[in-house]
MARTI-548983 format. One record per residue (C-alpha): residue number from 1; residue in one letter; x, y, z. Coordinates in Angstrom, 1 decimal. Each point is the difference from the previous one (the first is absolute). Example, Ala and Ser with C-alpha at 12.3 -4.5 7.8 and 13.67 -1.06 7.14 Angstrom:
BEGIN
1 / a / 12.3 / -4.5 / 7.8
2 / s / 1.4 / 3.4 / -0.7
This chain:
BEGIN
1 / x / -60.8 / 130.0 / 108.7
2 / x / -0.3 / -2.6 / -2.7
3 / x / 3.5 / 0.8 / -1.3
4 / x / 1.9 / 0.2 / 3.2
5 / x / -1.8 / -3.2 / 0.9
6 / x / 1.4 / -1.4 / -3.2
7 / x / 3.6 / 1.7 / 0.8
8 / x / 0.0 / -2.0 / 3.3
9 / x / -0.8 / -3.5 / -1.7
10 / x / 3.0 / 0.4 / -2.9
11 / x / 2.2 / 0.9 / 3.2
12 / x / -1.2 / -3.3 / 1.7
13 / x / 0.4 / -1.6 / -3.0
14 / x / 3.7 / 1.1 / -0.9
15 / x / 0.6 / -0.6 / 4.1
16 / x / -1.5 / -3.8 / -0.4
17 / x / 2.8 / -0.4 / -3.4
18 / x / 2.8 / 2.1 / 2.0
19 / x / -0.3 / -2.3 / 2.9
20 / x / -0.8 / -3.3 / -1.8
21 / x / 2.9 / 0.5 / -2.0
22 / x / 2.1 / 0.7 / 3.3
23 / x / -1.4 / -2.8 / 1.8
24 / x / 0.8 / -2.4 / -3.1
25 / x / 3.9 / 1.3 / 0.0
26 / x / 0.4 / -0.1 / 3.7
27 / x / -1.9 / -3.5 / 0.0
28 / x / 2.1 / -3.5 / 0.3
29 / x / -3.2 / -1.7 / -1.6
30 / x / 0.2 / -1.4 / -3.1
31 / x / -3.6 / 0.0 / -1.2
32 / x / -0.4 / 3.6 / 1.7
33 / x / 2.7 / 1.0 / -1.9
34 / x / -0.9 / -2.2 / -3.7
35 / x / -3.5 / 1.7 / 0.8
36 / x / 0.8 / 3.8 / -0.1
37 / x / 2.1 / -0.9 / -2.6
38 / x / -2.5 / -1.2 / -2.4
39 / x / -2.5 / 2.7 / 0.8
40 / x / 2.6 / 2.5 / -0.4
41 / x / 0.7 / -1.9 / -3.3
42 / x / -4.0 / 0.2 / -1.2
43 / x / 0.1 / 3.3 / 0.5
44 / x / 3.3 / 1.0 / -1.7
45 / x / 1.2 / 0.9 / 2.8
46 / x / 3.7 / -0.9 / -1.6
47 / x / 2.4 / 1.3 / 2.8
48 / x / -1.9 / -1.1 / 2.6
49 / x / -0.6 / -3.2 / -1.5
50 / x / 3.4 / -0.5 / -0.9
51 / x / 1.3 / 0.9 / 3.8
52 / x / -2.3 / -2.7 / 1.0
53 / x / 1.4 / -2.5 / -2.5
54 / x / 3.6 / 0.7 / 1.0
55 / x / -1.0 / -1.3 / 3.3
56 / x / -1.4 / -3.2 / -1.0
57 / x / 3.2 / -1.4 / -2.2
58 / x / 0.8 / -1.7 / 3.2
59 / x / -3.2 / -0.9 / 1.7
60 / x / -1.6 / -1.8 / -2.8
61 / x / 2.8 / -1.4 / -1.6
62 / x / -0.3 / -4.4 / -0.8
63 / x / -3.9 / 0.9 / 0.5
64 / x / -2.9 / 0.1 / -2.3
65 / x / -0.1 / 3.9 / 0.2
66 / x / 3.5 / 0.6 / -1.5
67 / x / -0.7 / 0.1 / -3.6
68 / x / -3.0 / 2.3 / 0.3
69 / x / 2.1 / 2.2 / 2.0
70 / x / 3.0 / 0.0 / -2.5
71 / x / -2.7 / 0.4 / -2.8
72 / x / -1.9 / 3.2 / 1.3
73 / x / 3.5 / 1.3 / 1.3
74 / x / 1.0 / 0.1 / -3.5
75 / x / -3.3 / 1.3 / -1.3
76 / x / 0.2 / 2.8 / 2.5
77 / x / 3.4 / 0.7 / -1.1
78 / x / -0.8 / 0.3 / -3.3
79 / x / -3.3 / 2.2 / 0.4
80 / x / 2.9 / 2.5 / 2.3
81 / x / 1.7 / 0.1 / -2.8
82 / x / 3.1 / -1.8 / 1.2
83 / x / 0.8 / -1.7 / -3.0
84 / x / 3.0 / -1.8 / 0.2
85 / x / -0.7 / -1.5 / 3.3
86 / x / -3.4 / -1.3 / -1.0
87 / x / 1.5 / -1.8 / -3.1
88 / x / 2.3 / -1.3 / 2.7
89 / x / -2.3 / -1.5 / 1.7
90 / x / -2.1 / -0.6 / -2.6
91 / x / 2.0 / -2.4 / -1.6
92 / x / 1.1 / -1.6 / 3.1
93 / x / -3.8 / -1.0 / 1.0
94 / x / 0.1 / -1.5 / -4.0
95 / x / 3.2 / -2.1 / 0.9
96 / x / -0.6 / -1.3 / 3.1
97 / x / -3.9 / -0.7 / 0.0
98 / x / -0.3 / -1.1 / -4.0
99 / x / -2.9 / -2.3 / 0.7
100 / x / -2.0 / 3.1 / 1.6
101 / x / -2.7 / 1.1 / -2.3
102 / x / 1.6 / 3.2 / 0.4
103 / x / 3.0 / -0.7 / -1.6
104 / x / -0.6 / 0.8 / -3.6
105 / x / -1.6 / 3.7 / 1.3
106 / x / 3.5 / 0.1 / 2.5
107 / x / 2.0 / -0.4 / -3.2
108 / x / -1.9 / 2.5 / -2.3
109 / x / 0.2 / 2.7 / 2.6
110 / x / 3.7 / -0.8 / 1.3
111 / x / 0.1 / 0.8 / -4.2
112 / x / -1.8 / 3.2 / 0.3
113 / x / 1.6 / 1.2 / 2.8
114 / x / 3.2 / -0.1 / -2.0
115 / x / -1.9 / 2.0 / -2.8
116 / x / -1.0 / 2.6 / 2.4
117 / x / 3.3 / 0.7 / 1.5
118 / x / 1.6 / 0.7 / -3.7
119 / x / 0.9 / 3.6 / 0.0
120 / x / 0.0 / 2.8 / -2.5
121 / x / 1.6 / -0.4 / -3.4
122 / x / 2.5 / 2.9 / 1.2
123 / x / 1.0 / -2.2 / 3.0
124 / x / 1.8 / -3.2 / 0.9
125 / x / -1.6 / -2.8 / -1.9
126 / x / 1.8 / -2.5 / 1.9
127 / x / -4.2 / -0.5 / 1.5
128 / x / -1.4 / -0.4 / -3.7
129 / x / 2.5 / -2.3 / -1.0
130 / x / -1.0 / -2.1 / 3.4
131 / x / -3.7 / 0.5 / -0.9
132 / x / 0.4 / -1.4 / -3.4
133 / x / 1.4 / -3.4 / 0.9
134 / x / -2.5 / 0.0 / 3.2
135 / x / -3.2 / 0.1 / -2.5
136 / x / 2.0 / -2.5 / -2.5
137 / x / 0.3 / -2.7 / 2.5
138 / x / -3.8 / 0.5 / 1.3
139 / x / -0.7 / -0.4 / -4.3
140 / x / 2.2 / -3.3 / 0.1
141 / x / -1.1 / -1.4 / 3.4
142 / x / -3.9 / 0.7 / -0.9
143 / x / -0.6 / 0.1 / -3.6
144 / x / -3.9 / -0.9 / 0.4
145 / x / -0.5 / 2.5 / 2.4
146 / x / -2.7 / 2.7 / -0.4
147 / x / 2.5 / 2.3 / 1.7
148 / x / 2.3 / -0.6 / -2.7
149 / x / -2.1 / 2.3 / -2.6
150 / x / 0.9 / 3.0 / 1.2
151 / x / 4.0 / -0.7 / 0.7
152 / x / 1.2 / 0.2 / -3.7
153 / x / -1.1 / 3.3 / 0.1
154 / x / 1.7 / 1.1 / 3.5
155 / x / 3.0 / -1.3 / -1.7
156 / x / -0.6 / 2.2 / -2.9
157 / x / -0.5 / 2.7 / 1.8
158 / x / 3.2 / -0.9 / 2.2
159 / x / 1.9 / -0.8 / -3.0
160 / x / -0.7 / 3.7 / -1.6
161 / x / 1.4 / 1.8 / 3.2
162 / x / 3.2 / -1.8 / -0.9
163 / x / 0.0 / 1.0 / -4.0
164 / x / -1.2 / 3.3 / 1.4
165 / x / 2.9 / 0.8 / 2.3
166 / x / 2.3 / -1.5 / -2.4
167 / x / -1.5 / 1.9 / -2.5
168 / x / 0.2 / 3.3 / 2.0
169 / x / 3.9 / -0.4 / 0.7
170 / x / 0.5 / -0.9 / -3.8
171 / x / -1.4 / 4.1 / -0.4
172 / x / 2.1 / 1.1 / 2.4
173 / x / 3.0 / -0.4 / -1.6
174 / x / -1.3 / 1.6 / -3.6
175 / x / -0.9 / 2.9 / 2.0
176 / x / 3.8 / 0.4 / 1.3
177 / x / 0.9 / 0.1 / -3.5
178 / x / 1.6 / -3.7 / 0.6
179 / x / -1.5 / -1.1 / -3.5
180 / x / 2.1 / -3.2 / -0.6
181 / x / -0.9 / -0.8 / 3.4
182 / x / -3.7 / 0.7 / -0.2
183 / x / 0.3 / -1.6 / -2.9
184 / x / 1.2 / -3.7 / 1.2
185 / x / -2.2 / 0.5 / 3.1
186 / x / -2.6 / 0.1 / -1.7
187 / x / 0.5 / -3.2 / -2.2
188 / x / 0.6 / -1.5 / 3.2
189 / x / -3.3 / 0.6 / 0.6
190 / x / -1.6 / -1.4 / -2.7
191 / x / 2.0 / -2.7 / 0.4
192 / x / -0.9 / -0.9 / 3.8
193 / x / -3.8 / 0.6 / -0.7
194 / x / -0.6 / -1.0 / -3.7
195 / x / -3.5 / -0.1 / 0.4
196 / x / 0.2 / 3.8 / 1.2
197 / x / -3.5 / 2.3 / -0.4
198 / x / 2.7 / 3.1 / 0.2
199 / x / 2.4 / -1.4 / -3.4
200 / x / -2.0 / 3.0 / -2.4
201 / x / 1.3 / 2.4 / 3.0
202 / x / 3.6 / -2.1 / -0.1
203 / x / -0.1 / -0.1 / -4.0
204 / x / -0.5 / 4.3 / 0.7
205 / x / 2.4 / 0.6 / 2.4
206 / x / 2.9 / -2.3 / -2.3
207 / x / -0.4 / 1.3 / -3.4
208 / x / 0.7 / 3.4 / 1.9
209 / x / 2.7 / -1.4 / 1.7
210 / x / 1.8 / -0.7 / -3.2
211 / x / -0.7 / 2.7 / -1.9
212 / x / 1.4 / 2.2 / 2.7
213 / x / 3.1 / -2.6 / 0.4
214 / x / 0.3 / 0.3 / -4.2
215 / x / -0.5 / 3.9 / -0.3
216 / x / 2.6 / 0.5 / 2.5
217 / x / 2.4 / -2.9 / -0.5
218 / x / 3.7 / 0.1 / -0.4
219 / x / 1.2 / -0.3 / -3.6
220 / x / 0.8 / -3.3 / -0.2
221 / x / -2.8 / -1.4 / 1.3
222 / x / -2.7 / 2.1 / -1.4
223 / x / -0.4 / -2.2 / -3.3
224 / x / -1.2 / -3.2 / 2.3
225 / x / -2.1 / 2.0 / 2.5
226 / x / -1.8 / 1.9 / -2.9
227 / x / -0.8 / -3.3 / -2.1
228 / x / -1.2 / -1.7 / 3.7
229 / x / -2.3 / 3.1 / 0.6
230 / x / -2.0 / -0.9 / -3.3
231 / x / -0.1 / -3.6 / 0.7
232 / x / -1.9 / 0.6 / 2.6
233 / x / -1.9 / 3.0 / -1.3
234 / x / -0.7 / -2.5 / -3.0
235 / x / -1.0 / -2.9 / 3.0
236 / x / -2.2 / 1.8 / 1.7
237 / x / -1.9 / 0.8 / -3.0
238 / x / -0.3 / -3.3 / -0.6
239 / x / -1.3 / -1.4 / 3.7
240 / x / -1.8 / 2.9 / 0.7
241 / x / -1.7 / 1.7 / -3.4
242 / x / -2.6 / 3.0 / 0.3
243 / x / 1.2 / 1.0 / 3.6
244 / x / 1.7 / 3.0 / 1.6
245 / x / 3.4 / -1.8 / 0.4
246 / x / -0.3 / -1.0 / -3.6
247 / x / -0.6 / 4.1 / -0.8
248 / x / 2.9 / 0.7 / 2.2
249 / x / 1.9 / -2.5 / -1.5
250 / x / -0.5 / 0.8 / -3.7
251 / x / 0.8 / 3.6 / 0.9
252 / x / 3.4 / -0.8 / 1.3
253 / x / 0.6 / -2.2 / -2.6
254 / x / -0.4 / 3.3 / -2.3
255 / x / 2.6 / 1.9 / 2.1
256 / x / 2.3 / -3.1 / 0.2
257 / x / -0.1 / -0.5 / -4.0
258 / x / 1.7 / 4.3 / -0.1
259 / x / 2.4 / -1.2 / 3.0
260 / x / 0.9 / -2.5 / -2.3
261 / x / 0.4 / 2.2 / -3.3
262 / x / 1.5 / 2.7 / 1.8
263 / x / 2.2 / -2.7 / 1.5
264 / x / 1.2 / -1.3 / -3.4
265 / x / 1.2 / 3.8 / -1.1
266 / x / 1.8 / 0.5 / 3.1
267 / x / 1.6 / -3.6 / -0.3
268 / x / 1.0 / 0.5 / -3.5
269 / x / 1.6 / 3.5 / 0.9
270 / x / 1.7 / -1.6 / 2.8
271 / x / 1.3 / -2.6 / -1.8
272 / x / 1.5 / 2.4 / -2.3
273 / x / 1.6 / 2.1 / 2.5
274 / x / 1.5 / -3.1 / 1.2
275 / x / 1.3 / -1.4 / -3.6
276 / x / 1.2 / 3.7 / -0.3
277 / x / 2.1 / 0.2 / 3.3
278 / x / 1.4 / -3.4 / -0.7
279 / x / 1.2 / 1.0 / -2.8
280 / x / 1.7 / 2.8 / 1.4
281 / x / 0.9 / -2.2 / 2.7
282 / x / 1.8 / -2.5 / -2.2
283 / x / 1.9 / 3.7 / -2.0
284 / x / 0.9 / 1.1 / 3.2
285 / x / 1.5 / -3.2 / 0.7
286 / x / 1.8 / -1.1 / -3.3
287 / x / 1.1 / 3.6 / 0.5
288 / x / 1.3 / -0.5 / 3.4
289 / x / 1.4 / -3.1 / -1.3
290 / x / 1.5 / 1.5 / -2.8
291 / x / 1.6 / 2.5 / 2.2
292 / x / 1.9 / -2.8 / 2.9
293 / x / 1.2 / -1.8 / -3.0
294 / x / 1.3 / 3.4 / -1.3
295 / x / 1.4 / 0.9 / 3.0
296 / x / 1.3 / -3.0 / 1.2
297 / x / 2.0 / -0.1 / -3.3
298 / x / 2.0 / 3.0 / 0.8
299 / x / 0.5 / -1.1 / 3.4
300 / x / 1.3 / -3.2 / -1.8
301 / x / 2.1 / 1.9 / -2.7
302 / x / 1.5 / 2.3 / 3.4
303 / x / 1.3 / -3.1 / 2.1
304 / x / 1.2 / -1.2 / -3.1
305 / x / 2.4 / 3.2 / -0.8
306 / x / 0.5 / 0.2 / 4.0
307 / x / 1.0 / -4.0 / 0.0
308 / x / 2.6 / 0.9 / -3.5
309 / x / 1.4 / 2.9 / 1.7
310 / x / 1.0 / -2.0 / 3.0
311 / x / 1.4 / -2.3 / -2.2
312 / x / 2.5 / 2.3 / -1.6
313 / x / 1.3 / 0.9 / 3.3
314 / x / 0.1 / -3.5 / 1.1
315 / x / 1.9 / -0.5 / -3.8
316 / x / 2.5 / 2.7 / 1.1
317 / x / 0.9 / -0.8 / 3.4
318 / x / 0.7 / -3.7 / -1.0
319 / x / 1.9 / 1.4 / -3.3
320 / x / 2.3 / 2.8 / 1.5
321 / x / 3.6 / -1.6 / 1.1
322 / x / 1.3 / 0.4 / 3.7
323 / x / 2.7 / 2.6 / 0.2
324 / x / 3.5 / -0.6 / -0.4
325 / x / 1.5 / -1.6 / 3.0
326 / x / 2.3 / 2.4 / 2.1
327 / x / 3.6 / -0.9 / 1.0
328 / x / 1.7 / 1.9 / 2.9
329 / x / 3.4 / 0.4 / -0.9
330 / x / 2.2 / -0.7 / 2.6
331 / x / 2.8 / 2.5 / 0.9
Protein backbone atom coordinates (compact mmCIF):
# COMPACT_ATOMS: atom_id res chain seq x y z
CA UNK A 1 0.00 0.00 0.00
CA UNK A 2 2.72 2.22 1.09
CA UNK A 3 4.47 1.90 -2.35
CA UNK A 4 1.56 2.30 -4.63
CA UNK A 5 0.66 5.32 -2.46
CA UNK A 6 4.19 6.51 -3.11
CA UNK A 7 3.73 5.57 -7.06
CA UNK A 8 0.69 7.86 -7.14
CA UNK A 9 2.46 10.98 -5.52
CA UNK A 10 5.69 10.75 -8.14
CA UNK A 11 2.86 10.57 -10.87
CA UNK A 12 1.26 13.72 -9.33
CA UNK A 13 4.35 15.10 -9.10
CA UNK A 14 5.72 14.56 -12.75
CA UNK A 15 1.79 15.62 -13.78
CA UNK A 16 2.31 19.10 -11.62
CA UNK A 17 6.04 19.63 -13.87
CA UNK A 18 4.37 18.20 -17.18
CA UNK A 19 1.58 20.70 -16.88
CA UNK A 20 3.48 23.62 -15.27
CA UNK A 21 5.85 23.42 -17.95
CA UNK A 22 2.87 23.35 -20.53
CA UNK A 23 1.09 26.03 -18.97
CA UNK A 24 4.41 28.28 -18.86
CA UNK A 25 4.94 27.55 -22.97
CA UNK A 26 1.30 28.16 -23.81
CA UNK A 27 1.32 31.28 -21.29
CA UNK A 28 1.57 35.07 -22.75
CA UNK A 29 2.78 36.00 -19.16
CA UNK A 30 6.00 37.17 -18.72
CA UNK A 31 6.66 36.44 -15.07
CA UNK A 32 4.71 33.02 -15.52
CA UNK A 33 6.85 32.34 -18.10
CA UNK A 34 10.54 33.89 -16.31
CA UNK A 35 9.13 31.76 -13.34
CA UNK A 36 9.07 28.22 -14.75
CA UNK A 37 11.95 29.17 -16.32
CA UNK A 38 14.06 29.64 -13.37
CA UNK A 39 12.69 26.69 -11.46
CA UNK A 40 13.29 24.60 -14.39
CA UNK A 41 16.78 26.29 -14.27
CA UNK A 42 17.42 25.33 -10.31
CA UNK A 43 16.66 22.18 -11.00
CA UNK A 44 18.74 21.57 -14.19
CA UNK A 45 16.08 21.13 -15.88
CA UNK A 46 18.23 22.46 -19.18
CA UNK A 47 15.75 21.82 -22.05
CA UNK A 48 13.04 22.86 -20.33
CA UNK A 49 14.65 25.77 -19.01
CA UNK A 50 16.09 26.71 -22.15
CA UNK A 51 12.45 26.37 -24.09
CA UNK A 52 11.34 28.83 -21.46
CA UNK A 53 14.13 31.23 -22.07
CA UNK A 54 13.61 31.23 -25.90
CA UNK A 55 10.32 32.65 -25.13
CA UNK A 56 11.36 35.43 -22.99
CA UNK A 57 14.14 37.13 -25.60
CA UNK A 58 11.24 39.25 -26.54
CA UNK A 59 9.11 39.77 -23.46
CA UNK A 60 11.77 41.00 -21.26
CA UNK A 61 13.91 42.68 -23.50
CA UNK A 62 14.95 46.84 -22.34
CA UNK A 63 13.82 45.43 -18.73
CA UNK A 64 15.69 44.62 -15.61
CA UNK A 65 15.20 40.84 -16.27
CA UNK A 66 17.12 40.60 -19.56
CA UNK A 67 20.58 40.08 -18.45
CA UNK A 68 19.63 37.36 -15.99
CA UNK A 69 17.84 35.70 -18.61
CA UNK A 70 20.67 35.98 -21.29
CA UNK A 71 23.10 34.92 -18.34
CA UNK A 72 21.26 31.50 -17.16
CA UNK A 73 20.40 30.99 -21.00
CA UNK A 74 24.00 30.67 -21.56
CA UNK A 75 24.66 28.78 -18.34
CA UNK A 76 22.01 26.24 -19.36
CA UNK A 77 23.52 26.01 -22.67
CA UNK A 78 26.65 25.32 -21.51
CA UNK A 79 25.66 22.61 -18.74
CA UNK A 80 23.61 20.90 -22.24
CA UNK A 81 26.59 20.81 -23.63
CA UNK A 82 25.96 23.11 -26.47
CA UNK A 83 29.22 24.64 -26.56
CA UNK A 84 29.56 26.96 -29.25
CA UNK A 85 26.29 28.58 -28.66
CA UNK A 86 26.92 29.24 -25.04
CA UNK A 87 30.37 30.94 -25.82
CA UNK A 88 28.12 32.83 -28.12
CA UNK A 89 26.19 34.12 -25.86
CA UNK A 90 28.54 34.08 -23.37
CA UNK A 91 30.51 36.68 -24.67
CA UNK A 92 27.76 38.68 -25.95
CA UNK A 93 26.32 39.16 -22.18
CA UNK A 94 30.42 40.29 -21.44
CA UNK A 95 30.12 42.98 -24.37
CA UNK A 96 27.02 44.39 -23.92
CA UNK A 97 26.58 44.48 -19.96
CA UNK A 98 30.53 45.14 -18.96
CA UNK A 99 29.62 46.97 -15.91
CA UNK A 100 27.53 43.80 -14.64
CA UNK A 101 29.34 41.98 -11.91
CA UNK A 102 28.94 39.15 -14.10
CA UNK A 103 30.92 40.16 -16.69
CA UNK A 104 34.35 38.98 -15.74
CA UNK A 105 32.58 35.17 -15.01
CA UNK A 106 30.61 35.93 -18.80
CA UNK A 107 34.05 36.34 -20.26
CA UNK A 108 35.92 33.28 -18.55
CA UNK A 109 33.11 30.97 -19.49
CA UNK A 110 32.50 32.45 -23.13
CA UNK A 111 36.58 31.29 -22.82
CA UNK A 112 35.81 27.90 -21.67
CA UNK A 113 33.10 27.24 -23.83
CA UNK A 114 35.61 27.61 -26.71
CA UNK A 115 37.97 25.14 -24.78
CA UNK A 116 35.22 22.58 -24.56
CA UNK A 117 34.16 22.59 -28.14
CA UNK A 118 38.03 21.77 -29.31
CA UNK A 119 37.85 18.39 -30.89
CA UNK A 120 40.14 15.38 -30.97
CA UNK A 121 43.77 15.76 -32.06
CA UNK A 122 42.68 13.43 -35.14
CA UNK A 123 40.04 15.99 -36.14
CA UNK A 124 39.69 19.58 -37.48
CA UNK A 125 41.48 21.82 -35.19
CA UNK A 126 40.09 24.76 -36.71
CA UNK A 127 38.08 24.80 -32.75
CA UNK A 128 41.54 24.52 -30.85
CA UNK A 129 43.02 27.14 -32.69
CA UNK A 130 39.67 29.41 -31.81
CA UNK A 131 39.97 28.21 -28.20
CA UNK A 132 43.55 29.30 -27.86
CA UNK A 133 43.10 32.99 -28.79
CA UNK A 134 39.55 32.81 -26.79
CA UNK A 135 41.55 31.99 -23.35
CA UNK A 136 44.51 34.51 -24.55
CA UNK A 137 42.28 37.47 -24.66
CA UNK A 138 40.41 36.55 -21.21
CA UNK A 139 44.56 36.41 -19.95
CA UNK A 140 45.01 39.99 -21.51
CA UNK A 141 41.63 41.47 -20.67
CA UNK A 142 41.92 40.08 -16.85
CA UNK A 143 45.34 39.56 -15.84
CA UNK A 144 44.52 39.83 -11.89
CA UNK A 145 41.85 37.52 -12.15
CA UNK A 146 41.61 34.37 -9.90
CA UNK A 147 40.15 32.68 -12.95
CA UNK A 148 43.26 33.37 -14.81
CA UNK A 149 45.31 30.60 -12.81
CA UNK A 150 44.02 27.89 -14.37
CA UNK A 151 43.97 29.32 -18.21
CA UNK A 152 47.80 28.96 -18.92
CA UNK A 153 47.27 25.53 -18.40
CA UNK A 154 43.98 25.03 -20.70
CA UNK A 155 46.24 26.67 -23.23
CA UNK A 156 48.85 24.13 -22.62
CA UNK A 157 46.71 21.58 -22.84
CA UNK A 158 45.16 23.15 -26.15
CA UNK A 159 48.42 23.94 -27.43
CA UNK A 160 49.60 20.03 -27.24
CA UNK A 161 46.55 18.84 -29.25
CA UNK A 162 47.99 21.03 -32.02
CA UNK A 163 51.89 19.61 -31.62
CA UNK A 164 50.03 16.32 -31.26
CA UNK A 165 48.12 16.24 -34.46
CA UNK A 166 50.93 17.88 -36.13
CA UNK A 167 53.12 15.51 -34.68
CA UNK A 168 50.85 12.51 -35.75
CA UNK A 169 50.77 13.59 -39.51
CA UNK A 170 54.69 14.13 -39.41
CA UNK A 171 54.53 9.85 -38.68
CA UNK A 172 52.39 9.38 -41.27
CA UNK A 173 54.48 10.09 -43.93
CA UNK A 174 57.72 7.98 -42.38
CA UNK A 175 55.39 5.18 -42.28
CA UNK A 176 54.57 5.52 -46.27
CA UNK A 177 58.24 5.24 -46.71
CA UNK A 178 58.13 9.18 -47.72
CA UNK A 179 61.44 9.69 -45.54
CA UNK A 180 62.57 13.05 -47.05
CA UNK A 181 59.14 14.04 -46.45
CA UNK A 182 58.74 12.78 -42.93
CA UNK A 183 61.77 14.08 -42.54
CA UNK A 184 61.05 18.08 -43.27
CA UNK A 185 57.61 17.48 -41.62
CA UNK A 186 58.92 16.85 -38.79
CA UNK A 187 61.43 19.84 -38.52
CA UNK A 188 58.45 21.66 -39.20
CA UNK A 189 57.31 20.59 -36.16
CA UNK A 190 59.83 21.51 -34.02
CA UNK A 191 59.92 24.50 -35.57
CA UNK A 192 56.14 25.66 -35.02
CA UNK A 193 56.24 24.37 -31.32
CA UNK A 194 59.87 24.91 -30.07
CA UNK A 195 58.96 24.48 -26.76
CA UNK A 196 57.57 20.89 -27.70
CA UNK A 197 57.30 17.99 -24.66
CA UNK A 198 57.20 15.46 -27.86
CA UNK A 199 60.99 16.84 -29.49
CA UNK A 200 62.87 13.36 -27.74
CA UNK A 201 59.91 11.53 -29.83
CA UNK A 202 60.72 14.10 -32.93
CA UNK A 203 64.63 13.81 -32.35
CA UNK A 204 63.61 9.54 -32.69
CA UNK A 205 61.51 9.60 -35.44
CA UNK A 206 64.39 12.11 -37.59
CA UNK A 207 67.59 10.47 -36.98
CA UNK A 208 65.54 7.38 -38.47
CA UNK A 209 64.32 9.40 -41.09
CA UNK A 210 67.84 10.04 -42.33
CA UNK A 211 69.40 7.09 -41.87
CA UNK A 212 66.75 5.40 -44.01
CA UNK A 213 67.03 8.53 -46.63
CA UNK A 214 71.23 7.84 -46.40
CA UNK A 215 71.08 3.89 -46.53
CA UNK A 216 68.95 4.09 -49.53
CA UNK A 217 69.99 7.27 -51.26
CA UNK A 218 70.98 7.67 -54.80
CA UNK A 219 74.72 7.83 -55.54
CA UNK A 220 75.24 11.18 -55.70
CA UNK A 221 73.69 12.25 -52.89
CA UNK A 222 74.53 9.61 -50.38
CA UNK A 223 77.93 11.36 -49.19
CA UNK A 224 75.70 14.59 -47.77
CA UNK A 225 72.81 12.50 -46.40
CA UNK A 226 75.20 10.08 -44.61
CA UNK A 227 77.43 12.95 -42.97
CA UNK A 228 73.78 14.79 -42.01
CA UNK A 229 72.54 11.50 -40.41
CA UNK A 230 75.63 11.71 -37.86
CA UNK A 231 75.21 15.32 -37.17
CA UNK A 232 72.27 14.62 -35.82
CA UNK A 233 73.05 11.31 -34.27
CA UNK A 234 76.09 13.32 -32.74
CA UNK A 235 73.28 16.31 -31.67
CA UNK A 236 71.14 14.34 -30.05
CA UNK A 237 73.75 12.96 -27.93
CA UNK A 238 74.50 16.15 -27.07
CA UNK A 239 70.75 17.63 -26.03
CA UNK A 240 69.65 14.53 -24.85
CA UNK A 241 72.64 12.30 -22.99
CA UNK A 242 71.73 8.94 -21.00
CA UNK A 243 68.26 8.50 -22.89
CA UNK A 244 66.73 5.96 -25.25
CA UNK A 245 66.96 8.29 -28.29
CA UNK A 246 70.56 8.95 -27.37
CA UNK A 247 70.90 4.76 -27.37
CA UNK A 248 69.08 4.76 -30.62
CA UNK A 249 71.02 7.29 -31.86
CA UNK A 250 74.56 6.07 -31.03
CA UNK A 251 73.52 2.82 -32.49
CA UNK A 252 72.76 4.21 -35.86
CA UNK A 253 75.57 6.28 -35.75
CA UNK A 254 77.57 2.71 -35.66
CA UNK A 255 75.75 1.46 -38.80
CA UNK A 256 76.08 4.89 -40.56
CA UNK A 257 80.02 4.97 -39.78
CA UNK A 258 80.05 1.05 -42.22
CA UNK A 259 77.57 2.85 -44.77
CA UNK A 260 80.10 5.24 -44.86
CA UNK A 261 83.27 2.82 -45.23
CA UNK A 262 81.58 0.66 -47.41
CA UNK A 263 80.57 3.75 -49.23
CA UNK A 264 84.21 4.90 -49.76
CA UNK A 265 85.14 1.26 -51.50
CA UNK A 266 82.32 1.39 -53.66
CA UNK A 267 83.11 5.14 -54.57
CA UNK A 268 86.66 4.45 -55.25
CA UNK A 269 85.74 1.34 -57.48
CA UNK A 270 83.40 3.49 -59.22
CA UNK A 271 85.52 6.08 -59.86
CA UNK A 272 87.83 3.68 -61.43
CA UNK A 273 85.48 2.13 -63.64
CA UNK A 274 84.73 5.57 -64.71
CA UNK A 275 88.51 6.75 -65.27
CA UNK A 276 88.80 3.36 -67.09
CA UNK A 277 85.77 3.77 -69.54
CA UNK A 278 86.95 7.30 -70.28
CA UNK A 279 89.78 6.19 -71.31
CA UNK A 280 88.46 3.84 -73.62
CA UNK A 281 86.12 6.45 -74.45
CA UNK A 282 88.66 9.00 -75.50
CA UNK A 283 90.70 5.46 -77.75
CA UNK A 284 87.57 4.82 -79.23
CA UNK A 285 87.30 8.32 -80.15
CA UNK A 286 90.94 9.28 -81.32
CA UNK A 287 90.31 6.02 -83.08
CA UNK A 288 87.18 7.04 -84.73
CA UNK A 289 88.92 10.24 -85.38
CA UNK A 290 91.74 8.69 -86.72
CA UNK A 291 89.64 6.74 -89.02
CA UNK A 292 87.29 10.02 -90.73
CA UNK A 293 90.53 11.71 -91.23
CA UNK A 294 91.71 8.47 -92.95
CA UNK A 295 88.92 8.08 -94.88
CA UNK A 296 88.13 11.38 -95.74
CA UNK A 297 91.68 11.47 -97.27
CA UNK A 298 91.03 8.91 -99.82
CA UNK A 299 87.78 10.38 -100.53
CA UNK A 300 89.96 13.60 -101.00
CA UNK A 301 92.84 11.82 -103.03
CA UNK A 302 89.51 10.12 -105.33
CA UNK A 303 87.82 13.55 -106.41
CA UNK A 304 91.14 14.69 -106.99
CA UNK A 305 92.03 11.86 -109.75
CA UNK A 306 88.19 12.10 -110.79
CA UNK A 307 88.63 16.17 -111.03
CA UNK A 308 92.37 15.35 -113.28
CA UNK A 309 90.72 12.92 -115.43
CA UNK A 310 88.00 15.36 -116.43
CA UNK A 311 90.56 17.63 -117.06
CA UNK A 312 92.28 15.59 -119.69
CA UNK A 313 89.23 15.24 -121.53
CA UNK A 314 88.43 18.79 -121.25
CA UNK A 315 92.50 19.17 -122.54
CA UNK A 316 91.54 17.07 -125.50
CA UNK A 317 88.33 18.32 -126.70
CA UNK A 318 89.69 21.94 -126.61
CA UNK A 319 93.14 20.56 -128.36
CA UNK A 320 91.81 18.38 -131.18
CA UNK A 321 91.32 20.57 -134.61
CA UNK A 322 87.89 20.81 -136.46
CA UNK A 323 87.80 18.72 -139.52
CA UNK A 324 88.81 19.78 -142.82
CA UNK A 325 86.12 21.90 -144.40
CA UNK A 326 84.28 20.14 -147.28
CA UNK A 327 83.83 21.69 -150.76
CA UNK A 328 81.05 20.35 -153.19
CA UNK A 329 82.46 20.44 -156.43
CA UNK A 330 80.23 21.79 -158.82
CA UNK A 331 79.56 19.83 -162.14
Amino acid sequence: MKKYILGLFAVAVVASCVSQQERAMKSADKNVILKAANENFAKKKWKNALALYDRLTNLVAGTDDFPNVGFNTAYANYYDKNYKLAGHQFKNFSVSFPKDPRAEEAAYMSALCYYEGSMDYNLDQSTTQSAISELQDFLNNYPNSERSKNINTLIDELSYKLEFKAYENSKQYFNMGEYKAANVALENVLEDFPSTKLRPQIYDYIVKSRYQLATKSVYDLKDERIENALAFTRQIEKEMPNTEVAKTALDIREKLEKEKKDFVIVKKQTEERIAALTERQKRLEAQNAEKAKTEQQIKDQVDNEKKAIQIQRDSAVINTPPPAATFKIQR
